[in-house]
C-alpha positions as CSV (number, residue, x, y, z in Angstrom):
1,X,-6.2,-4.5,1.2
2,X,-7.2,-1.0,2.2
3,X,-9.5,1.3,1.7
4,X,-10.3,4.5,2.9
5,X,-12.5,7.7,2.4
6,X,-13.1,11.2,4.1
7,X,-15.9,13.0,4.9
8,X,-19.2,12.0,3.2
9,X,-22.3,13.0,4.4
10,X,-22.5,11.9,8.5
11,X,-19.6,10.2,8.0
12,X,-16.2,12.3,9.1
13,X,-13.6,9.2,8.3
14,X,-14.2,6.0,7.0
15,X,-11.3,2.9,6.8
16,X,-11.6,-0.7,6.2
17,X,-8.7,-3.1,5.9
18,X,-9.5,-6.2,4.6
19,X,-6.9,-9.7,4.0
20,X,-5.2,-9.8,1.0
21,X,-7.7,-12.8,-1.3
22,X,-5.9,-13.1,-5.2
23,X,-7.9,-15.8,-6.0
24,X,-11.7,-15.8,-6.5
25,X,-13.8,-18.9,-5.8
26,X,-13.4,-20.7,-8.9
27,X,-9.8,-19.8,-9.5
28,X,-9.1,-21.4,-6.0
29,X,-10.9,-24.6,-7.4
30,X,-8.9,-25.0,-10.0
31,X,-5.8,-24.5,-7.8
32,X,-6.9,-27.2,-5.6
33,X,-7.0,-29.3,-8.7
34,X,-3.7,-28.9,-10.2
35,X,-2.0,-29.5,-6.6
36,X,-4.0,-32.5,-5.7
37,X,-3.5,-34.1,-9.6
38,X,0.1,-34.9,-9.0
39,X,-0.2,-37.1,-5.7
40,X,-2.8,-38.9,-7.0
41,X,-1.0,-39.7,-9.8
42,X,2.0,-41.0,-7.8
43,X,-0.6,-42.6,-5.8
44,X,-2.3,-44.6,-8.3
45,X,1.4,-45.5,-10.1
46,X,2.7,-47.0,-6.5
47,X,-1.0,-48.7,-6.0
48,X,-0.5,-50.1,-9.8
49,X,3.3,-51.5,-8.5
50,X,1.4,-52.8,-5.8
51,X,2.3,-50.3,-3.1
52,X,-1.6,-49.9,-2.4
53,X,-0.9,-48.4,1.3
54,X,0.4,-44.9,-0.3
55,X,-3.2,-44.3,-1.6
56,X,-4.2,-44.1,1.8
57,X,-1.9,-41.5,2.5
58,X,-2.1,-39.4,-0.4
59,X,-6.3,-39.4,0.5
60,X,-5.0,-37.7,4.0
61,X,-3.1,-35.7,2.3
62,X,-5.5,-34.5,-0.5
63,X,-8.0,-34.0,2.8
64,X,-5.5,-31.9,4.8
65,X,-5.1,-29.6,1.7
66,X,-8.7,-29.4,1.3
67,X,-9.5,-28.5,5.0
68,X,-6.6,-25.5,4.6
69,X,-8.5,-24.4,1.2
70,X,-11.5,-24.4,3.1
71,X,-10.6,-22.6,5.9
72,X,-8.7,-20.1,3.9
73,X,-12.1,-19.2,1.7
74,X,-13.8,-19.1,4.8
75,X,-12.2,-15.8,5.6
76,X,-11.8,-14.4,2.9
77,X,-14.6,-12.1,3.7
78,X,-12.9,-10.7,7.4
79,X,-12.5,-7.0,7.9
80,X,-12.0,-4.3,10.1
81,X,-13.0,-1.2,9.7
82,X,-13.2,2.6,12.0
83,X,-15.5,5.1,11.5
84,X,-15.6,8.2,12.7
85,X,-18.9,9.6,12.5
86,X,-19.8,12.9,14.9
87,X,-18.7,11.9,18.6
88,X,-18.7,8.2,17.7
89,X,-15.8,6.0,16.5
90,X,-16.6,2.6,15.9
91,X,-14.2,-0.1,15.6
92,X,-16.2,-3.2,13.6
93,X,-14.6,-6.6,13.1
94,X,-15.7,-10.0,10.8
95,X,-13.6,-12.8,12.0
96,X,-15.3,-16.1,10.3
97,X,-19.0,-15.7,10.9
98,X,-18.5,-13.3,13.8
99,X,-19.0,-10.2,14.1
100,X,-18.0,-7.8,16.7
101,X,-19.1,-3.8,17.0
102,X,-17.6,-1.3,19.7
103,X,-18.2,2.3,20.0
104,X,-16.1,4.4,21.8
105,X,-16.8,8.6,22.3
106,X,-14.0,10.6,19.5
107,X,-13.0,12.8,22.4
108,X,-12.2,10.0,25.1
109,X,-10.0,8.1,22.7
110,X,-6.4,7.0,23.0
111,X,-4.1,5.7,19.8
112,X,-1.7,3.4,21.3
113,X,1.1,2.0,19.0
114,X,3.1,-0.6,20.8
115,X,6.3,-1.5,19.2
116,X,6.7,-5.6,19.9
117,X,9.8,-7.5,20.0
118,X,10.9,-8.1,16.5
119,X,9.8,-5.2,15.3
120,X,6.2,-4.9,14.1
121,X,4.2,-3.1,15.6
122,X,0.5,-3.3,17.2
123,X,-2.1,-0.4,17.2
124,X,-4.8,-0.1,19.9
125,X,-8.1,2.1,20.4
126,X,-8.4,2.5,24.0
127,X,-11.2,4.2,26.0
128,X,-12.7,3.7,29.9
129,X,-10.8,0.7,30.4
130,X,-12.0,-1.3,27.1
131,X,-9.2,-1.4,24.1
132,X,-9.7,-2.9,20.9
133,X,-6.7,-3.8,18.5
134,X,-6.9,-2.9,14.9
135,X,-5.1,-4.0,11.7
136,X,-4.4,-7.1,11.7
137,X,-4.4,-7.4,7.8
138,X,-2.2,-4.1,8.0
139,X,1.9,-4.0,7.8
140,X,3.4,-1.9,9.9
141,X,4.2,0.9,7.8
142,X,0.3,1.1,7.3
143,X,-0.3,0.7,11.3
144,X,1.5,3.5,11.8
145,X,0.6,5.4,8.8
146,X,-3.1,5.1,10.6
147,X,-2.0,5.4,13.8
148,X,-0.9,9.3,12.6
149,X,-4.2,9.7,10.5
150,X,-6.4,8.7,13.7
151,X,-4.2,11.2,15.5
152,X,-5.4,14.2,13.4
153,X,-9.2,12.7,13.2
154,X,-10.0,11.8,16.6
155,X,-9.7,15.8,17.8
156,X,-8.6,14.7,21.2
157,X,-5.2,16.5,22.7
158,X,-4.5,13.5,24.7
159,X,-3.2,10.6,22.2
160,X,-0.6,8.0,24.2
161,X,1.8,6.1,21.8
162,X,4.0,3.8,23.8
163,X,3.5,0.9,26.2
164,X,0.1,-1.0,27.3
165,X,-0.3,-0.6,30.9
166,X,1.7,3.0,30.9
């Protein structure tokens, strides 16, 4: 998910891209539930024939699905966002419990969009030697898209799109 906005008070440009999360916390509850209900009920029937070493199994299982639901809700809250406020343009990241905040001067800023093999492509802030990448929870239609947008916002006359390490 996107969002974006223009210029509001100090603030010249304003985007934060955020993953896609459909399901709130109690929705992804009863999710886990309905998944985990059918290998428990195999599990108990083959424990009942007197199969009991498939409960076992089915706990792991049940365990390895609840470690991915975990992890998933854990980053549910991880963004990115650039603003462009006055000569500043900050790039600010939540991966997990981190977070990570770099400011680089408008004016001294390159937009560099790398096209990978297979086709998507990557988007980089770059300025005195430090680069940040930015949208990761993007497509590339929407990498570019911003790629263009920064283009026109940043002001500079110097904007690189091509290689890393041009």
């Amino acid at each position: 998910m996107v969002s974006e906005s223009g210029a509001t008070g100090k603030i010249d440009y304003s985007i934060t891209a955020r993953p896609n999360c459909s399901l709130t916390p109690s929705q992804k509850i009863g999710v886990f539930i309905a998944i985990a209900l059918f290998p428990l009920v195999v599990a108990t029937g083959f424990t009942l024939a007197g199969a009991w070493l498939v409960f076992p199994f089915a706990g792991l299982e049940l365990l390895a699905l609840g470690v991915a639901f975990y992890v998933v809700h854990r980053h549910s809250t991880d963004y990115e966002s650039i603003t462009i406020a006055g000569n500043d343009l900050a790039i600010e990241r939540r991966f997990y419990n981190n977070i990570s905040r770099v400011v680089f001067n408008r004016y001294w800023t390159y937009v560099v969009l790398k096209k990978m093999p297979g086709g998507e492509h990557k988007l980089w802030l770059r300025s005195r030697g430090k680069q940040v990448e930015f949208g990761r929870y993007m497509d590339n239609e929407a990498r570019q898209a911003l790629a263009s947008q920064l283009k026109r916002r940043i002001g500079a006359t110097h904007h690189h799109y091509g290689e890393i390490g041009e």
